[in-house]
C-alpha positions in Angstrom: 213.9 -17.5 63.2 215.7 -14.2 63.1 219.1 -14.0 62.3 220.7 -11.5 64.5 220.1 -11.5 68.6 220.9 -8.4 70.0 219.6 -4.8 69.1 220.7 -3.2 66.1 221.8 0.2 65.2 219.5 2.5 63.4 221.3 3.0 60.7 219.7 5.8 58.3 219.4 9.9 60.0 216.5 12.0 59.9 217.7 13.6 57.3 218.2 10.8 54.9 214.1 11.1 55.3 213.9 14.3 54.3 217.1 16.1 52.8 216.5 16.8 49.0 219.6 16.8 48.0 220.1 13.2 49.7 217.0 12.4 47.9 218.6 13.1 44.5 221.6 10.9 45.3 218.9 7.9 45.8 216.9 9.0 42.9 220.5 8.7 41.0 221.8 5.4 42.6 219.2 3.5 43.5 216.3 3.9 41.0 218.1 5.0 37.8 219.5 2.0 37.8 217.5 -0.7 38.8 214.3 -2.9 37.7 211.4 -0.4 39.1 207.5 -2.4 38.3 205.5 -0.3 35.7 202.1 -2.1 35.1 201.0 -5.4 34.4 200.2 -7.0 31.1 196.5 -6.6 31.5 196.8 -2.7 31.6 197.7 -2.9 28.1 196.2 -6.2 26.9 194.9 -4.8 23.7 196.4 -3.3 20.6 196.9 0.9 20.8 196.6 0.7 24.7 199.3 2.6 26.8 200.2 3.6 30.1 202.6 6.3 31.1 204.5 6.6 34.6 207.1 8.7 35.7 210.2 6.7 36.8 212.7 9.0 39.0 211.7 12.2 37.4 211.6 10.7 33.2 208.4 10.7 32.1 208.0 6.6 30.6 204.9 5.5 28.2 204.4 1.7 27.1 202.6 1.2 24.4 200.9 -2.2 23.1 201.6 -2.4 19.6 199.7 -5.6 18.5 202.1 -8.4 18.5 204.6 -6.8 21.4 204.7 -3.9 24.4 207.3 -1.3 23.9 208.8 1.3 26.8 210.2 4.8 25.5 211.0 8.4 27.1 207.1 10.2 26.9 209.3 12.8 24.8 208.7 13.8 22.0 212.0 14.9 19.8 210.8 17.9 18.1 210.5 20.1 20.7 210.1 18.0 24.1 206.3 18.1 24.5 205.2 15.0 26.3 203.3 12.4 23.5 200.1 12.1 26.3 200.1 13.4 29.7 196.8 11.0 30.4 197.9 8.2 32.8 196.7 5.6 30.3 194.6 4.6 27.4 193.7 3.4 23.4 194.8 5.3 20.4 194.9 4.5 17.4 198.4 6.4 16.2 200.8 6.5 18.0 201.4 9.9 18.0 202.9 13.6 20.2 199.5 15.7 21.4 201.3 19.1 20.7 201.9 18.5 17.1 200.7 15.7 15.9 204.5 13.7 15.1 203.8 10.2 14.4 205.8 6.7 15.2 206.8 3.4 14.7 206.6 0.6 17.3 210.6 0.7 16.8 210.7 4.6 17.9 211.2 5.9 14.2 209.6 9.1 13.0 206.7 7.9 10.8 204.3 10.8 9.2 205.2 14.1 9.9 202.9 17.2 9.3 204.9 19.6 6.4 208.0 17.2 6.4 209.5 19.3 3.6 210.2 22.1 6.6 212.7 20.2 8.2 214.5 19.2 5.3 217.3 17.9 5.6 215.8 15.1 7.8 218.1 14.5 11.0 217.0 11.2 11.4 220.0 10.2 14.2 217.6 12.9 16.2 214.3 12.8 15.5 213.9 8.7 17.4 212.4 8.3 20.7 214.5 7.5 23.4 213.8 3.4 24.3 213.8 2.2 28.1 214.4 -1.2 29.1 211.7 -3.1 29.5 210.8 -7.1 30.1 208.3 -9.1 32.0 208.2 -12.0 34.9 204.8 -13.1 34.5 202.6 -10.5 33.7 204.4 -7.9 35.7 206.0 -5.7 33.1 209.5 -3.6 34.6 211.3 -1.5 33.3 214.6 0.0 33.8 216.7 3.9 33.2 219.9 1.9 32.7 221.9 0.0 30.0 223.9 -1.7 32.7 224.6 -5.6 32.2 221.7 -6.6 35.1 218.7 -8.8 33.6 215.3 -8.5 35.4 216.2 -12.1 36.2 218.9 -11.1 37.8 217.2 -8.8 39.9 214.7 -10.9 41.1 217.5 -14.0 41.5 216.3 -17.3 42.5 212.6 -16.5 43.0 212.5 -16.2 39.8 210.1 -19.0 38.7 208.2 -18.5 42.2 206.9 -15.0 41.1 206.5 -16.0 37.9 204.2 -18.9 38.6 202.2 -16.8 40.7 201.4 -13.3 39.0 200.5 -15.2 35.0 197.4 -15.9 34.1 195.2 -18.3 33.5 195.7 -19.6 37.3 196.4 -16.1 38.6 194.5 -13.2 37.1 195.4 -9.4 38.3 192.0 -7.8 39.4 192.8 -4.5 40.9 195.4 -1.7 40.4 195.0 0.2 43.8 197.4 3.6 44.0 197.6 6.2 46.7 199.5 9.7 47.5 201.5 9.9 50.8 203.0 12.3 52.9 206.4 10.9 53.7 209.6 10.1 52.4 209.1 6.4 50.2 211.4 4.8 52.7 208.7 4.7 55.1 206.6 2.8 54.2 208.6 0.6 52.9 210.2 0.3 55.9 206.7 -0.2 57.7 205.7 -3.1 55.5 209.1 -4.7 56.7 208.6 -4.4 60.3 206.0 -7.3 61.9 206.8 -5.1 65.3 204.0 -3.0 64.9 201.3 -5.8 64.0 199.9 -6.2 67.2 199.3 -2.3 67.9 198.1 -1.1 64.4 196.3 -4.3 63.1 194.5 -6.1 66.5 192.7 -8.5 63.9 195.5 -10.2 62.9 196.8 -12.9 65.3 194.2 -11.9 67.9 196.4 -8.5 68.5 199.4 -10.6 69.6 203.0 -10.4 67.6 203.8 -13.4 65.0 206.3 -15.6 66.6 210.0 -15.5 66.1 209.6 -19.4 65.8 207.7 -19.3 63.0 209.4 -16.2 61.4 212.0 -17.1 59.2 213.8 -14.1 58.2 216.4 -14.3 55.0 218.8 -11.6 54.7 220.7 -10.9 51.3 222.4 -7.9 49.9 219.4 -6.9 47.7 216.5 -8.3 49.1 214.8 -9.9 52.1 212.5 -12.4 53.1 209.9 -13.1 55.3 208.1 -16.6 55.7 205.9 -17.5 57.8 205.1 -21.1 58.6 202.4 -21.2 60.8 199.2 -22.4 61.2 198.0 -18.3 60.6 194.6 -17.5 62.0 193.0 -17.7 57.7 195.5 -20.3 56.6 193.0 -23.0 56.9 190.4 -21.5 54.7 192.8 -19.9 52.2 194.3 -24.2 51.6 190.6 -25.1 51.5 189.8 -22.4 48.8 192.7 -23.2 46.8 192.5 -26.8 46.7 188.7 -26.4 45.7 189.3 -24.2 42.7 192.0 -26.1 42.0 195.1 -24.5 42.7 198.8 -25.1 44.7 198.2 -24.3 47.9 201.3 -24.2 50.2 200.2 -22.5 53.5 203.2 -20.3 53.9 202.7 -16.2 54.2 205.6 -14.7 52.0 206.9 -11.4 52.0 209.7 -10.5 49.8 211.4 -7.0 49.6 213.4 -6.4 46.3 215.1 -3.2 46.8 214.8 -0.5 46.4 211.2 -0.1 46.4 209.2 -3.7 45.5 207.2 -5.6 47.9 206.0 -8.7 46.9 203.5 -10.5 49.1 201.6 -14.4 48.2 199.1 -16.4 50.1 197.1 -19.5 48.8 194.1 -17.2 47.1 195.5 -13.6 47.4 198.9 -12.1 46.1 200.1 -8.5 45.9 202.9 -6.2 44.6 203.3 -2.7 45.5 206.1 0.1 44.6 206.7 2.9 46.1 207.6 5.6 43.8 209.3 8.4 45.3 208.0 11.9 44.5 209.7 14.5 46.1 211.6 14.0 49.5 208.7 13.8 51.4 205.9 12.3 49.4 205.3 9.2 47.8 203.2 7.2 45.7 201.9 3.8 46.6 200.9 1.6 43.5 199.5 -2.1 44.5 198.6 -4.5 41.8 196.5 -8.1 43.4 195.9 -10.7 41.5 193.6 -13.4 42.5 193.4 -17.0 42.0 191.4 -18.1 39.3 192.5 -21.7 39.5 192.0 -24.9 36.9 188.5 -25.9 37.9 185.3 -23.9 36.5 181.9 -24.3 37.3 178.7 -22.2 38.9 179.5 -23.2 42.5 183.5 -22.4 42.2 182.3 -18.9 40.5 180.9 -18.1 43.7 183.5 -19.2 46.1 186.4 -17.9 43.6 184.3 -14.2 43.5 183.5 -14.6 47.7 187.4 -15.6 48.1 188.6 -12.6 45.9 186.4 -9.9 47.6 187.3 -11.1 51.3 190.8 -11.3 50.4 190.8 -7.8 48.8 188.8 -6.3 51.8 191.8 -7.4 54.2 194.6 -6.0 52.4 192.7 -2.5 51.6 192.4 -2.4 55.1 195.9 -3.0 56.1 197.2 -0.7 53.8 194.2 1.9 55.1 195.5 1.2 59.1 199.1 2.0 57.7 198.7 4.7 55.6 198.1 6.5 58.7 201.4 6.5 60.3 203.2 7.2 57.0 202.6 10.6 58.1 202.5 10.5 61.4 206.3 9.0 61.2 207.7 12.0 58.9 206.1 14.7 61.1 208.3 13.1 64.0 211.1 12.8 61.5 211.2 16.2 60.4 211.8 17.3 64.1 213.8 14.6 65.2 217.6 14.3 65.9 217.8 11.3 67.8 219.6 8.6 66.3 216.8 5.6 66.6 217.6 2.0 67.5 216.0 -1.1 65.6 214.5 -4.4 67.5 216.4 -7.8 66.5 212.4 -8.3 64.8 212.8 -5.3 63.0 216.1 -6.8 61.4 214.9 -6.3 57.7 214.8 -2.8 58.0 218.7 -2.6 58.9 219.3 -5.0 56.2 217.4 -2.3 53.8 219.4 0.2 55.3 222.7 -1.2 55.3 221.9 -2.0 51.8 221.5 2.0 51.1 223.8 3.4 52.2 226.1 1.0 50.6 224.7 1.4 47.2 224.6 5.2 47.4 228.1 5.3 48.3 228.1 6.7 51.8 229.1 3.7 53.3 228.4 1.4 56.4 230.0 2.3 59.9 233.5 -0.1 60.0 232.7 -0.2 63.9 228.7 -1.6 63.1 229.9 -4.0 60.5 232.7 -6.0 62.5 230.0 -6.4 65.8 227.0 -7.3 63.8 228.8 -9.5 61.7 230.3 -11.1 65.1 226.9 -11.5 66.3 225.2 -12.8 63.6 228.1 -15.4 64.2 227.5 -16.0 67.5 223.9 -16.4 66.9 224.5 -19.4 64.3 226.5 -20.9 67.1 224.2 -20.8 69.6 221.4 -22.5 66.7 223.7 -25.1 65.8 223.9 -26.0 69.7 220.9 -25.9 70.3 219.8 -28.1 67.4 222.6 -31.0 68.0 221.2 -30.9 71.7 217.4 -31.5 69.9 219.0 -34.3 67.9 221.4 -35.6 70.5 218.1 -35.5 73.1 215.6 -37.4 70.3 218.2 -40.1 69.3 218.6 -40.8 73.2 214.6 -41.3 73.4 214.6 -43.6 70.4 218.1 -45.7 72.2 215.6 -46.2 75.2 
């Protein structure tokens, strides 16, 4: 069920979709200082392999040092080369590519070419900079700040959920899937919020019709939402079948959770996703999904097959739900960039003006005192109007069992 019942205002500008200087301010208060996905644990399974990302403008390389995975600035402190500029890899040495500085899996200066010129040593300055950086699962995150908030925190009580469901041996990431955009990162992250547009851009999903309110129920927090959906869904059946076959926990409920600013995390019974949207300028973006797919606790030739037949019809569908998307992204930011309407935002679409409400907030510019006192009054009303109606459903069964 949704929460609200009547319209909702629209809460963001155009220009919050394409000013830079509002971009900086997000950059600042909403990515520097939160839990932003970097990779997962199979990216750097083996000792010497790395991965480097740029997090909200500093450069960030994690490095597998045999018996743990580190996070530091990808900066060196001689004179501020970049240690690697490739995306990922295996070396041997950890070591900076302009002149060969070497280091410790603590960040310490370890052989340095003609040490005797830079006597004496400054060792206070010569350490990389750490990062943050822990693990649900085998999602590793990472974070700008040293503010008191645990990734555990972030993720709050779906904690164990996620966890259980991106960690091998029963879930096993198979494909790290990234794309370039041309829009601001809100949209699509807005688009993978709103179910509005389901019947329009993706006809093969519930035979071109919207997913009923019903069966859609909505959670609304400060920092996150949720989406799940209960019904008998057009795969469901085969998705249980699969899973209980290769032996898994199936539970037949389609969940989409957004952790803001930027995580979507998405589970079925044989398919689960997370993708980040990684904001590159104030009008581009970069999409980074990660699936995993269920490997399950039952082996054998036959469950090969259906585990490998699952995996690749699974995988086909979400590539081409991201593919119909992708799109609009564009489409949506060349009517943004000439549009100075305000926009309005369907009681369905209520996710979105959580996520926006949730901005502005955060960034400091505040919700409208006006929109606050009516939709909190209406979400009211709406729980009213619920409870009525479910004492009515109660009062009207007891009455049929009394006769």
């Amino acid at each position: 069920m949704f929460v609200h019942e009547s319209r909702l205002r629209h809460l963001l500008r155009p220009e919050h979709y394409r000013d830079p200087d509002h971009y900086q301010l997000e950059l600042e208060t909403l990515f520097r200082t939160s839990w932003q996905l970097a990779c997962t644990k199979q990216e750097i399974s083996k000792k010497g392999d790395f991965v480097t990302v740029n997090h909200a403008g500093t450069p960030v390389i994690l490095r597998n040092f045999g018996n743990e995975i580190k996070a530091f600035v990808n900066v060196c402190p001689h004179r501020h080369s970049q240690l690697t500029c490739e995306p990922n890899g295996n070396s041997e040495k950890f070591k900076c590519q302009y002149h060969g500085w070497e280091f410790n899996s603590d960040g310490s200066t370890g052989r340095i070419p003609e040490a005797h010129c830079f006597r004496p040593w400054d060792r206070e300055n010569s350490h990389l900079q750490p990062i943050r950086m822990e693990m649900c699962g085998d999602l590793i995150f990472i974070n700008l700040s040293n503010g008191p908030e645990t990734l555990k925190d972030f993720i709050g009580e779906k904690w164990d959920e996620i966890e259980a469901n991106f960690k091998a041996p029963m879930w096993r990431m198979a494909e790290e899937w990234e794309f370039d955009a041309n829009s601001n990162w809100k949209v699509p992250v807005e688009n993978t919020l709103d179910s509005y547009h389901i019947a329009e851009v993706h006809p093969d999903w519930f035979d071109g019709e919207l997913p009923l309110e019903l069966h859609s129920i909505h959670h609304l927090e400060d920092s996150q939402t949720r989406l799940e959906y209960a019904e008998k869904f057009p795969w469901a059946k085969e998705q249980f079948k699969t899973s209980r076959f290769l032996g898994g926990e199936p539970k037949e409920v389609y969940r989409h959770y957004h952790f803001h600013p930027s995580l979507i995390v998405v589970m079925t019974d044989t398919i689960n996703y997370v993708s980040v949207h990684v904001p590159t300028s104030p009008t581009t973006v970069r999409v980074k999904i990660r699936m995993f797919a269920l490997h399950g606790t039952r082996n054998g030739p036959l469950r090969s097959i259906v585990r490998y037949v699952a995996w690749r019809m699974a995988r086909k569908s979400v590539r081409q739900i991201f593919n119909e998307d992708r799109v609009l992204y564009e489409a949506q930011q060349l009517g943004i960039q000439g549009s100075n309407q305000p926009g309005v935002i369907g009681v369905r679409e209520e996710r979105i003006w959580q996520f926006q409400k949730w901005l502005l907030e955060t960034t400091g510019i505040g919700m409208p005192k006006k929109d606050q006192a009516q939709i909190e009054a209406g979400i009211e009303a709406k729980r009213s109007t619920d409870n009525d109606q479910a004492n009515e459903s109660d009062a009207g069964s007891a009455a049929s069992q009394t006769s």
